[in-house]
C-alpha positions in Angstrom: -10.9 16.5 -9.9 -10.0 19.4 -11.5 -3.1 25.0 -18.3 -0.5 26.1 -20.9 2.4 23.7 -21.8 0.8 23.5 -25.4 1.1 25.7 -28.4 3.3 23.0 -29.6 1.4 20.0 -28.3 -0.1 19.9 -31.8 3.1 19.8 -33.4 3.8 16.6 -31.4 0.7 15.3 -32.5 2.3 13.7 -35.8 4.5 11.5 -33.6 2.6 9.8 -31.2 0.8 6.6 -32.5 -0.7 8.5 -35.7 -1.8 11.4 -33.9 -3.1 12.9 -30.6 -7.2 13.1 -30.9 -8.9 15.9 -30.1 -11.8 15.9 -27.6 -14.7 15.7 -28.6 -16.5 17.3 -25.3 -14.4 21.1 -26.7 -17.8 22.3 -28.6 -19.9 21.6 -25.6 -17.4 23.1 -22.9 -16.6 26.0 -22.2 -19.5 27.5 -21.1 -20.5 30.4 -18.8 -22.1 28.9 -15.7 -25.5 30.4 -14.1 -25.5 28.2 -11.3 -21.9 28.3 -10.3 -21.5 31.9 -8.7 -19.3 34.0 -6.6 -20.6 34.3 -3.4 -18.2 38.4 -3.2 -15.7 40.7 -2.0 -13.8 38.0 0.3 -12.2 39.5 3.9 -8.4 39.8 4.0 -7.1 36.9 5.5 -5.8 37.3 9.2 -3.1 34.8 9.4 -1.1 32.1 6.6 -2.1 28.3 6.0 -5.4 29.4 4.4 -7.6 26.3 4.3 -10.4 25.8 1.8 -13.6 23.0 2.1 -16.8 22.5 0.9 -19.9 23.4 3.0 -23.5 23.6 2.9 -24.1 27.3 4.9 -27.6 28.9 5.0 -29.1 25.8 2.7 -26.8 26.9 -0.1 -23.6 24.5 -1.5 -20.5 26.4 -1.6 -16.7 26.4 -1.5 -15.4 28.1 1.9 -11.7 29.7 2.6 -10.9 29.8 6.5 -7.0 30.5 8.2 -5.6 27.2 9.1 -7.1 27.5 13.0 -10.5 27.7 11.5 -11.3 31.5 11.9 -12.8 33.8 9.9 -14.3 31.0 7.6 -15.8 32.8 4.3 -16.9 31.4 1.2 -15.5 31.7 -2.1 -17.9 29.8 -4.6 -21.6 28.9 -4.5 -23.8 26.4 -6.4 -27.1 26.5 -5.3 -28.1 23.0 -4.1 -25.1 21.3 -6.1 -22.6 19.7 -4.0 -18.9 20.2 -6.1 -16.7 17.2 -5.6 -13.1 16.8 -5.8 -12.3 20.6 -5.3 -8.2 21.7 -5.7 -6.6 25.0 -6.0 -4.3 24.8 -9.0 -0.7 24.7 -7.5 -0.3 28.4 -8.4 -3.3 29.2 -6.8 -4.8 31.4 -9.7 -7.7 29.3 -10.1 -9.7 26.6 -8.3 -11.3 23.5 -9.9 -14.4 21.4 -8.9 -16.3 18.5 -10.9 -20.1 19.2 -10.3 -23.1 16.7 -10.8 -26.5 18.7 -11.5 -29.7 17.5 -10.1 -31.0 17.8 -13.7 -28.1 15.9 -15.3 -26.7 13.3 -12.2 -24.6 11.3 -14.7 -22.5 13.9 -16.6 -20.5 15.6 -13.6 -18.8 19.0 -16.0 -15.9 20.2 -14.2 -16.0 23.9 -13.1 -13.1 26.2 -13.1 -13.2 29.8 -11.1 -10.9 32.3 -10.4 -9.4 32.5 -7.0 -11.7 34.6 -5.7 -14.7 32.9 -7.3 -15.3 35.0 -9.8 -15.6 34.3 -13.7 -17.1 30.4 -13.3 -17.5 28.5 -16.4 -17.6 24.9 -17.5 -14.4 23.4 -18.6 -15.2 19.9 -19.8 -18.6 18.7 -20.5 -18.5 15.0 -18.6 -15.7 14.1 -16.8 -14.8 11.6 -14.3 -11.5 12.9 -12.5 -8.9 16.1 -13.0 -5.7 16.6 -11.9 -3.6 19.7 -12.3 -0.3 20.3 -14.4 2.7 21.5 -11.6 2.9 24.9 -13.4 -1.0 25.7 -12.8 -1.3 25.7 -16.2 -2.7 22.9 -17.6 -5.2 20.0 -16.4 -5.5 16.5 -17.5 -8.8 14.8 -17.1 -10.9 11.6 -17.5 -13.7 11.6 -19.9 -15.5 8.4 -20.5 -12.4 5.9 -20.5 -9.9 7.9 -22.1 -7.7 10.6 -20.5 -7.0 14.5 -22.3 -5.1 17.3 -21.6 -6.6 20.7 -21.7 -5.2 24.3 -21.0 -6.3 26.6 -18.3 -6.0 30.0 -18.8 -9.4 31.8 -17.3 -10.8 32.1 -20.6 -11.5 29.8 -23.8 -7.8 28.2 -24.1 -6.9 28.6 -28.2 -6.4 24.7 -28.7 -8.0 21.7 -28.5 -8.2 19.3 -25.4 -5.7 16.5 -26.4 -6.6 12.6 -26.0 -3.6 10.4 -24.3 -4.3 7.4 -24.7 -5.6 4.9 -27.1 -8.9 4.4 -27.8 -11.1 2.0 -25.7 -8.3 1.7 -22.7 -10.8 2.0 -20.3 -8.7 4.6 -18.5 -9.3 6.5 -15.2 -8.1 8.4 -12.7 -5.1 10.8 -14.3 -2.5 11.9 -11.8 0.0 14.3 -13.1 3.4 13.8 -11.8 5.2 17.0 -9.6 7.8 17.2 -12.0 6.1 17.4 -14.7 6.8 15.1 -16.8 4.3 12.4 -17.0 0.9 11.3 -16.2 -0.1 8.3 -14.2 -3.7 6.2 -14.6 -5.3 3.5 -14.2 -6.4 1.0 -17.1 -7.8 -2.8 -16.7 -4.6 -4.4 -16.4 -2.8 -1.7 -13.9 -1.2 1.5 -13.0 -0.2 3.4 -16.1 2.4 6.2 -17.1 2.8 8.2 -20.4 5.1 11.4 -21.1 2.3 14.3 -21.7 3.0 14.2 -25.0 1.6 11.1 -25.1 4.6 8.7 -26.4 6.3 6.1 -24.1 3.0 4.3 -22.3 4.2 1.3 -19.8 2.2 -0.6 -17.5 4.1 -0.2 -14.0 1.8 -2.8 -11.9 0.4 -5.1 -13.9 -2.3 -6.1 -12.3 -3.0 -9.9 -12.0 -6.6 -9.1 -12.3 -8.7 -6.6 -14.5 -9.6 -3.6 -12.7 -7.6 -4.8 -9.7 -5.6 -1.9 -9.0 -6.8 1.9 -9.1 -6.8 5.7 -8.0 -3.0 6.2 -8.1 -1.6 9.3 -6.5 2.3 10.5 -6.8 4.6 11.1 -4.2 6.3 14.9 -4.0 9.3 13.7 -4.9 8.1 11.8 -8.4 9.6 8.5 -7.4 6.7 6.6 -5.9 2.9 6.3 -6.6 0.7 5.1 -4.5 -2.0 3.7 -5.0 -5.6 1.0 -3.8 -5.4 -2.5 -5.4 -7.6 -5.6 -4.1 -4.7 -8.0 -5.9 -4.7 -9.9 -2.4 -8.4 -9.9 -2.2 -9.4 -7.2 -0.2 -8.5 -3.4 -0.6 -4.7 -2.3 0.6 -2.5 0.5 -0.1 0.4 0.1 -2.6 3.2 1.9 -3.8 5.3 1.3 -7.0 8.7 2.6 -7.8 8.8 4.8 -11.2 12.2 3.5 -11.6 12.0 -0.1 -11.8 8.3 -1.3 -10.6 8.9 -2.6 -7.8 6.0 -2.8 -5.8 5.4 -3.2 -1.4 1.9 -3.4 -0.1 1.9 -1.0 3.1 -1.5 -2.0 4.8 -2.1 -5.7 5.8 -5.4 -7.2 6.3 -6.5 -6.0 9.6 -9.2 -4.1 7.3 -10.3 -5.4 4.8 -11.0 -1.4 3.2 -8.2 1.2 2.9 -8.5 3.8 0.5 -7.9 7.6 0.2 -3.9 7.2 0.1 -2.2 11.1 1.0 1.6 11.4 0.6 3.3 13.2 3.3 5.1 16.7 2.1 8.6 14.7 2.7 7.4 11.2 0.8 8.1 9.6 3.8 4.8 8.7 5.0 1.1 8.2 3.4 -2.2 8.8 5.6 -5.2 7.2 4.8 -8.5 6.3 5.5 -9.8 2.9 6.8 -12.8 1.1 7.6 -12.9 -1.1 11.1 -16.0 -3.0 10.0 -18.6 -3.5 7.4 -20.3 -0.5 8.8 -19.4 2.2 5.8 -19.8 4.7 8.8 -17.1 3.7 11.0 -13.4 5.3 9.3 -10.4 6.3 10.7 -7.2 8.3 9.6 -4.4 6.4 9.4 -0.8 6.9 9.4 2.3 4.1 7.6 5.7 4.8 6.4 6.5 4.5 2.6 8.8 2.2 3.2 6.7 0.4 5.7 9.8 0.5 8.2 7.4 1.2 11.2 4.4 -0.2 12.2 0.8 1.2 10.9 -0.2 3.6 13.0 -3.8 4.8 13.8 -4.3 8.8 14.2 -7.6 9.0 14.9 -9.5 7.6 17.8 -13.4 9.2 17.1 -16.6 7.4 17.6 -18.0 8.6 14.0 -17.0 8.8 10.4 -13.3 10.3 9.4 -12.4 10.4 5.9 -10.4 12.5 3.5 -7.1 13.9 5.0 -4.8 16.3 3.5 -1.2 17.0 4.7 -1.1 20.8 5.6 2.5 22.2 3.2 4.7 21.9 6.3 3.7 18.5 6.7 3.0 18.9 10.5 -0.8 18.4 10.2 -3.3 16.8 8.6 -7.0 18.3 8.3 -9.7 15.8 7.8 -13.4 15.8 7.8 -15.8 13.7 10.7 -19.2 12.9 9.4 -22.0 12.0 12.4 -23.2 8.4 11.6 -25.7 8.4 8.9 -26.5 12.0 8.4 -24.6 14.1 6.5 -23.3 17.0 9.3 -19.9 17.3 9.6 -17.1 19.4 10.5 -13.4 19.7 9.8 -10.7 18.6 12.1 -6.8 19.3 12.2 -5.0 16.4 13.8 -0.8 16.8 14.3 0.7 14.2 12.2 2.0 12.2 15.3 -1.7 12.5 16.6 -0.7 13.8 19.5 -3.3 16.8 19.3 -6.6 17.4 17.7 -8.6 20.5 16.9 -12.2 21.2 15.5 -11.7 23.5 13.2 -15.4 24.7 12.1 -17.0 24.0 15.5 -20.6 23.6 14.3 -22.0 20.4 13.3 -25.1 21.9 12.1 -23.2 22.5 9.2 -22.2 20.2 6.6 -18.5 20.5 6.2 -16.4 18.6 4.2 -13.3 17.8 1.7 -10.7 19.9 3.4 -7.6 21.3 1.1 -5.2 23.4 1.7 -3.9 26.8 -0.3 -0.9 27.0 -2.0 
């Protein structure tokens, strides 16, 4: 959650079933944000592997850049007392995006987009449930009340219209836009969906045996695979599916009955991901299977409190991950090495409330 292939996107409009809808969100976005603001002049960073996560610092929400040991955290973007969710760096790293929920509006998260360095904040999209970026950094597509758009990013007011995908009533969640490029996945009621971005060529790759039975799909690096949660056995596994001829292998087996959060190694040779050892939503680990589930599942983390959200670091070595303290909400940031044979606390304070670790470009 959440950029400029388009001129022409409205020429194509003429050829997908009728024609690609507008959205109708464009006269209420775009609009300079008050409570979003740059927290200033950021320090030069001491060392590569910059990564970014969301903290609550002096009582006041923000997005945070630290180097990859943890150092010389500083923060990037503040929000007063509105926590962003789904932050990611736009794969060029020009801008950042961030969905955020305000206390005077909890049902219509708008998604934020900022500059790199926080500066010139403004709301993209009005309501919005989930954003993913385009490879180039220059466009987004996004959820927005069961149907899924495509908008441009450029820093400014983009010249043309956010662009509907699908067809109306689809129920559709959850874009992900492929790494090459070329098409964006979802979920509808009856499965894992792909269409081209100019909307033409929808297929159903899972087919669900139940409505709403499979969900949050995320792509592998190399375009081949998605991954994605389905409770299709009755309880909540990891899946992939192959873009080439659907097949699909469950990865998890029912030792937990909860697995979520599916991550994609750098390689597509492995996916981390979160699961829960009991009914207790407070007791998570980080887990560790191969794609092709070759080898045996393997558990990374071995910590007596809550562990959730891990992202590969680029050279696929490491995976950060965040480590909540029972029922409160402290936490702090941890780096594990992706055989989990070491472990570092990154932000070493769990006064704080750190969270939602990803990495640079």
């Amino acid at each position: 959650m959440r950029r400029a292939l388009i001129p022409c996107v409205l020429c194509l409009s003429i050829l997908v079933w009728g024609s690609l809808a507008a959205d109708p969100a464009v006269a209420a976005r775009l609009t300079p944000s008050t409570s979003v603001q740059p927290c200033g002049i950021p320090p030069a960073p001491t060392a590569t592997g910059l990564i970014s996560f969301v903290s609550k610092r002096n009582k006041i929400e923000g997005i945070y850049k630290a180097n990859a040991d943890g150092s010389a955290p500083y923060c990037i973007v503040s929000m007063g007392n509105d926590a962003p969710s789904a932050p990611a760096w736009s794969p060029d790293g020009k801008y950042l995006g961030f969905t955020l929920q305000s206390g005077l509006d909890p049902t219509n998260p708008k998604l934020y987009i900022v500059n790199g360095d926080g500066s010139n904040p403004y709301v993209l999209v009005d309501t919005t449930d989930h954003f993913s970026w385009s490879p180039t950094g220059e466009k987004l597509a996004y959820s927005r009340k069961g149907d899924i758009f495509i908008t441009e990013v450029t820093g400014s007011p983009p010249a043309t219209a956010a662009l509907k995908l699908t067809k109306p009533n689809s129920g559709s969640q959850s874009p992900a836009w492929s790494p090459d490029g070329t098409l964006i996945a979802f979920s509808q009621r009856d499965g894992i969906h792909v269409v081209n971005i100019d909307g033409s060529a929808e297929r159903n790759l899972s087919n669900s045996p139940g409505p709403g039975l499979d969900q949050y799909p995320v792509w592998s690096p190399d375009s081949a695979q998605i991954a994605f949660v389905s409770s299709r056995d009755g309880t909540q596994q990891i899946y992939t599916v192959a873009l080439a001829d659907g097949t699909i292998r469950r990865l998890t087996d029912q030792t937990s009955k909860r697995n979520l959060a599916p991550a994609w190694s750098p390689d597509s040779k492995a996916i981390a991901y979160v699961t829960y050892l009991s009914s207790d939503i407070h007791s998570t680990r980080i887990m560790l299977v191969s794609a092709d589930a070759s080898s045996p599942l393997h558990r990374l983390t071995h910590g007596g409190n809550t562990e959730s959200d891990p992202a590969w670091a680029k050279d696929g070595t490491q995976i950060a991950f965040d480590v909540r303290f029972g029922s409160s909400d402290r936490g702090e940031l941890h780096l594990i090495s992706a055989d989990g044979s070491k472990e570092l606390n990154l932000t070493k304070n769990s006064a704080f409330v750190d969270g939602f670790p990803f990495w640079q470009p």
